[in-house]
C-alpha positions as CSV (number, residue, x, y, z in Angstrom):
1,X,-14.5,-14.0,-21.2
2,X,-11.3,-12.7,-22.6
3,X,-10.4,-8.9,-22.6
4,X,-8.7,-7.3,-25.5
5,X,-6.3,-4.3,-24.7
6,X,-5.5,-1.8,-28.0
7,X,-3.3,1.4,-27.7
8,X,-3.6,4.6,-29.4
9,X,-0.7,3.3,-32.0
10,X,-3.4,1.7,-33.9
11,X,-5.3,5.0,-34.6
12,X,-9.0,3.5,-33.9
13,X,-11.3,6.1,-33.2
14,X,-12.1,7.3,-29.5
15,X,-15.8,6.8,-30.1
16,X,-15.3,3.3,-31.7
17,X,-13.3,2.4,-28.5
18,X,-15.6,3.6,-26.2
19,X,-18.4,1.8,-28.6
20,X,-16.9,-1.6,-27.8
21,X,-15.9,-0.8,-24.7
22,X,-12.3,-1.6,-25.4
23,X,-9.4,-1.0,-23.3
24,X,-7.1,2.2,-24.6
25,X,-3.7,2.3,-23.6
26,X,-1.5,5.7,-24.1
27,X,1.9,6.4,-25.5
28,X,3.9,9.0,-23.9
29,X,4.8,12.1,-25.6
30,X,7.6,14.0,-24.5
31,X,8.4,17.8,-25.1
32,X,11.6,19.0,-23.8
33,X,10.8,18.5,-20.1
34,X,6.7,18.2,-20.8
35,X,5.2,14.8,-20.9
36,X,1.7,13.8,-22.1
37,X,-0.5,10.4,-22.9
38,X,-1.9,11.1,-26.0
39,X,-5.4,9.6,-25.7
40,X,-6.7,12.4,-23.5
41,X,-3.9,15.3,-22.8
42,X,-2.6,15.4,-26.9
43,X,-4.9,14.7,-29.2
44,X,-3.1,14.5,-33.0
45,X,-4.4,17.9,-34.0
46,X,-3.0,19.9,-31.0
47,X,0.3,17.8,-31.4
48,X,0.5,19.0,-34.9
49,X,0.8,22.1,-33.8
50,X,3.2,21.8,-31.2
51,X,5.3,19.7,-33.7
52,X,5.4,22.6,-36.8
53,X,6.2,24.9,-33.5
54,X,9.1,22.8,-32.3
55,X,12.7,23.3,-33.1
56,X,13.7,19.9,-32.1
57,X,12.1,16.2,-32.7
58,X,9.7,15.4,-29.7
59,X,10.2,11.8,-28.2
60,X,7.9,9.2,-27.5
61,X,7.9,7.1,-24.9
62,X,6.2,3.4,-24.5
63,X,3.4,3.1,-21.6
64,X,4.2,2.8,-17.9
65,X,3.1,-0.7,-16.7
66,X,1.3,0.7,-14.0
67,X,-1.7,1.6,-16.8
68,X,-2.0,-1.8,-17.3
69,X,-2.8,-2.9,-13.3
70,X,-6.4,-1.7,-13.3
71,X,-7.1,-4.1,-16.2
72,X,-5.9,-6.7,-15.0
73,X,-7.1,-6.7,-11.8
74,X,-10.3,-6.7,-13.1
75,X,-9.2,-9.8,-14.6
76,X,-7.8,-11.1,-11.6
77,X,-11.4,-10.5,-9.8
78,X,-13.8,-11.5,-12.5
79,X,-11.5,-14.7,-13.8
80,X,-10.8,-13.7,-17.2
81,X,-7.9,-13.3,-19.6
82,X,-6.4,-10.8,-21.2
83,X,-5.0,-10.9,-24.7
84,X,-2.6,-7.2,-25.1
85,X,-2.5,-6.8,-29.1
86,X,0.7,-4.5,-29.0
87,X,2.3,-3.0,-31.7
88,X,6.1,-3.9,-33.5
89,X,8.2,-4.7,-30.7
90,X,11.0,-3.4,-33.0
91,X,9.5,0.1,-33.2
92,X,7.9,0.0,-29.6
93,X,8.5,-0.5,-26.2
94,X,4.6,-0.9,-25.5
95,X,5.6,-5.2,-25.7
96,X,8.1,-4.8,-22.9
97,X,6.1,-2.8,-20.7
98,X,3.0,-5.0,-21.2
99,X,5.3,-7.9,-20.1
100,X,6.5,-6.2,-17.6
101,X,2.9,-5.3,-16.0
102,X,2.3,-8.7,-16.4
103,X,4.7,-9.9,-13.9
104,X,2.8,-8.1,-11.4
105,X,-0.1,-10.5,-12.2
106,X,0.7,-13.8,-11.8
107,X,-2.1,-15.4,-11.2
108,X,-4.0,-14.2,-14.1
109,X,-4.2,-15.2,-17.7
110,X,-2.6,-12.8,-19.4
111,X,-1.6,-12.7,-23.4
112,X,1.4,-10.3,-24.8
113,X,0.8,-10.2,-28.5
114,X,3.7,-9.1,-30.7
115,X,1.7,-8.1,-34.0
116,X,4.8,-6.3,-35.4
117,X,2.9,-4.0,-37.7
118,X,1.2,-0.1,-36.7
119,X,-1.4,2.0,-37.4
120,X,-4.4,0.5,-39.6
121,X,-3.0,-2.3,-39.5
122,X,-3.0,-2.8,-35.8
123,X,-6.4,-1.4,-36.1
124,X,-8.0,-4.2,-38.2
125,X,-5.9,-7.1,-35.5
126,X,-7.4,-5.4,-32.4
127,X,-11.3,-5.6,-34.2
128,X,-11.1,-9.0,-35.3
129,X,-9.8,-10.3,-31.9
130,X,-12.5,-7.8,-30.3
131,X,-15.0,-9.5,-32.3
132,X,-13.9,-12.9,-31.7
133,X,-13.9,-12.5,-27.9
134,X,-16.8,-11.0,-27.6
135,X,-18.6,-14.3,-29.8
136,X,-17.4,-16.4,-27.2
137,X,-13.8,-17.3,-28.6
138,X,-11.4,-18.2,-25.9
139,X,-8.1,-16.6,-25.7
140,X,-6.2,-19.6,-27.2
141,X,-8.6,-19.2,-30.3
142,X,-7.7,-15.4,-30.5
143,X,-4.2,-15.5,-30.3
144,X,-4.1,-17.8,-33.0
145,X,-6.1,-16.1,-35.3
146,X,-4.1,-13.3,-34.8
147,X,-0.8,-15.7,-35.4
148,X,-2.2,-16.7,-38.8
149,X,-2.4,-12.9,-39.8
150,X,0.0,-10.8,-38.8
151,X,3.1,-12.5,-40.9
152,X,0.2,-11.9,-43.6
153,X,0.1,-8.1,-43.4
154,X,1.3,-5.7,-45.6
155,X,1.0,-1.9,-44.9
156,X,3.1,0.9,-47.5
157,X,3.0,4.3,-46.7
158,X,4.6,7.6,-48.0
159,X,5.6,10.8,-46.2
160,X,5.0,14.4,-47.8
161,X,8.4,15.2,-46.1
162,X,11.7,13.7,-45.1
163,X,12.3,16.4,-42.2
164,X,11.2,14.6,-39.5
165,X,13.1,11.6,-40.9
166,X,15.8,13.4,-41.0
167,X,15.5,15.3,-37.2
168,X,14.5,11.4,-35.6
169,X,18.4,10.3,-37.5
170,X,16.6,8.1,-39.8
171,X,18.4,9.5,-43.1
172,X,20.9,12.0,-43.4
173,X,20.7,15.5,-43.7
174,X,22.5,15.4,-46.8
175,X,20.1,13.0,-48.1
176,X,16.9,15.1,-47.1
177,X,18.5,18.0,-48.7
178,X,19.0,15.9,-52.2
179,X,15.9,14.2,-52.0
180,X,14.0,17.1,-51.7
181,X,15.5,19.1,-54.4
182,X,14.3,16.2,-57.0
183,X,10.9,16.2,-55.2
184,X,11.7,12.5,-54.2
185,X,9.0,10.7,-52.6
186,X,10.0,7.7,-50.6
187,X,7.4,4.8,-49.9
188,X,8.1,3.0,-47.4
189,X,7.0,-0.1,-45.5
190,X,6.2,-2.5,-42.4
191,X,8.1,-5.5,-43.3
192,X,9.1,-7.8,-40.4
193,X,8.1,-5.9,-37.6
194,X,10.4,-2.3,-38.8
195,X,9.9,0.0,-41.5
196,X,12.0,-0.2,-44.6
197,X,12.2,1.4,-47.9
198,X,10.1,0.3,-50.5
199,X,10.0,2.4,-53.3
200,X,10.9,6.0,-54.4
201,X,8.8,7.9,-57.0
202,X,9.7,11.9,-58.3
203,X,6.2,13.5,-57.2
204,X,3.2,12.4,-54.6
205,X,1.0,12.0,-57.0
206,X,2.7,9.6,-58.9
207,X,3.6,8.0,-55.5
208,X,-0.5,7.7,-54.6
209,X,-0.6,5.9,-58.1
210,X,2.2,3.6,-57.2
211,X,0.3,3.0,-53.9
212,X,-3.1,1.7,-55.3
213,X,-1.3,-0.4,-58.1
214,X,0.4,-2.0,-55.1
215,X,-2.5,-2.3,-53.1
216,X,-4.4,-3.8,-56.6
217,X,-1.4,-5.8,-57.3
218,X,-1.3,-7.6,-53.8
219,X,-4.8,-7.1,-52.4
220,X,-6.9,-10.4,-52.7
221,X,-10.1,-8.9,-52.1
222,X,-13.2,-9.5,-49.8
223,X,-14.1,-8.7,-46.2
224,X,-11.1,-11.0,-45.0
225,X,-8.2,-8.4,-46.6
226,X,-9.5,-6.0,-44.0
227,X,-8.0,-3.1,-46.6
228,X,-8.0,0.4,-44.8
229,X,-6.0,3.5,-45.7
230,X,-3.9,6.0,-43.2
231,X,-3.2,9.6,-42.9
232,X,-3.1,12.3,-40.9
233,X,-3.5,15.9,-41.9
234,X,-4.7,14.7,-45.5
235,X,-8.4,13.6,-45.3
236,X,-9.4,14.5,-48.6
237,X,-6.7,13.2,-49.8
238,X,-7.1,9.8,-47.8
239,X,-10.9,9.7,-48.9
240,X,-10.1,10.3,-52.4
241,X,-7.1,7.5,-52.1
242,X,-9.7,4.9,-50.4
243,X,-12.7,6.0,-53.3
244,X,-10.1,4.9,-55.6
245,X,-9.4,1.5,-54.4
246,X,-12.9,0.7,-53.8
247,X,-13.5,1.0,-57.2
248,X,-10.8,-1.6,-58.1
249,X,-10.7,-4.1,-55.1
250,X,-13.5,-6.0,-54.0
251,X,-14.0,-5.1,-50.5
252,X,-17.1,-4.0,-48.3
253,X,-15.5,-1.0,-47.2
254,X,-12.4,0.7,-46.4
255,X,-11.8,2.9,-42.8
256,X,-9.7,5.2,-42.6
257,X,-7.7,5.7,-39.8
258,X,-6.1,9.0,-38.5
259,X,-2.0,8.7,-37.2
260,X,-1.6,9.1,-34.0
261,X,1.6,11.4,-32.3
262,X,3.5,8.4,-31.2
263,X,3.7,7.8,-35.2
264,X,3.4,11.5,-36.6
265,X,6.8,12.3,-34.3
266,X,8.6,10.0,-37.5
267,X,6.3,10.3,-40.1
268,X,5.3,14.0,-40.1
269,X,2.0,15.8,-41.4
270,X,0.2,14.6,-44.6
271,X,1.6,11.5,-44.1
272,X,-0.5,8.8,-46.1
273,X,-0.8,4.8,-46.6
274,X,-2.5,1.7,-47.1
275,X,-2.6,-1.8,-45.3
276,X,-4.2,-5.2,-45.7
277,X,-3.8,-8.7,-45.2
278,X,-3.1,-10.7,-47.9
């Protein structure tokens, strides 16, 4: 039997988790001297509000590797392995600590997955491995299905505003300032495990647009694309955005998955996007 271990970067919901019975790993949230896992002391919605409240940029901090030990010594007692499907090294330290946890376990089989990708994205790696684990698959079998995906993802979002890019030092303030004042919107990507400009439209809405004729563009279609949409603090919005893409990719349906605070600290409210595999 082969364990899979998520964290709440990939935005799966708690009852879905607890459904499957898969392990749920926090990121750290910090608040000026105030620290908090956000899978059970910060939810999203109360760190919304402590965000718009706050004059400065919370920070984030990757898990301690002591959450990891109960997990695998349950491993270590039962004989099984343990594949960790981590998010983006490059973005997270959750890789590092994971490894680091390891260490403490050497006796036990135990799997470090870079997927270097977030969010939805993350979410549609941890469900296929989940589902493959639990039909039997060993952990070789796992790892490299997830190997053949992950250079195949693509995930594009868009932000409503470039202040908490600009407070986390991602862009200038002078930037923000001009950006704003030609109602920029910046889309923006996962590409090789960090996120990178993509695009820039004048208005959200013709950004949305730009976003399902990418997702059209590059989207092959069926169960297999595992196409889901992102967003936090925009559900009609989201819901509208994945009604549109049902009705012009072929898939069996689209989730959509709610950012978590490790990810809202950059991306702010009303954040939006789309990912797949291609």
């Amino acid at each position: 039997m082969t364990i899979i271990v998520a964290d709440t970067t990939c935005g799966l919901p708690r009852d879905l988790i607890e459904q499957r019975g898969i392990p749920l790993i926090p990121q750290v949230v910090i608040f000026g001297e105030d620290s908090f896992h956000d899978d059970r002391e910060m939810d999203t919605a109360t760190f919304l509000q402590k965000l718009k409240a706050s004059k400065t940029l919370p920070k984030t901090s990757a898990p301690e590797p002591p959450l990891y030990f109960p997990i695998f010594k349950q491993a270590q007692e039962k004989g099984e392995s343990v594949i960790i499907v981590a998010p983006t090294g490059k973005a997270s330290g959750t890789v590092r600590s994971a490894q680091t946890a390891a260490l403490e376990f050497p006796k036990v089989d135990i799997r470090v997955v870079d997927t270097q990708t977030i969010s939805c994205n993350l979410a549609s790696l941890v469900l296929v491995a989940d589902d493959m684990a639990k039909a039997g698959g060993s952990a070789d079998e796992v790892v490299a299905k997830l190997n053949d995906m992950i250079p195949r993802g693509r995930l594009y979002f868009l932000v409503d505003t470039l202040e908490y890019l600009a407070k986390g030092g991602r862009i200038g303030g002078a930037k923000r300032l001009l950006a704003e004042l030609l109602e920029i919107k910046p889309i923006l990507q996962v590409k090789n495990g960090q996120v990178e400009s993509f695009e820039q439209q004048r208005t959200k809405k013709r950004a949305l647009a730009r976003l399902v004729e990418v997702a059209v563009e590059q989207c092959p279609g069926g169960e297999s694309a595992h196409l889901c949409v992102l967003q936090v603090e925009a559900e009609k919005e989201a819901e509208s955005l994945a009604a549109e893409l049902k009705s012009r990719i072929n898939v069996p349906q689209i989730p959509i998955y709610e950012l978590p605070p490790a990810i809202v600290v950059h991306a702010g409210p009303r954040a939006m996007g789309v990912g797949f595999f291609v």
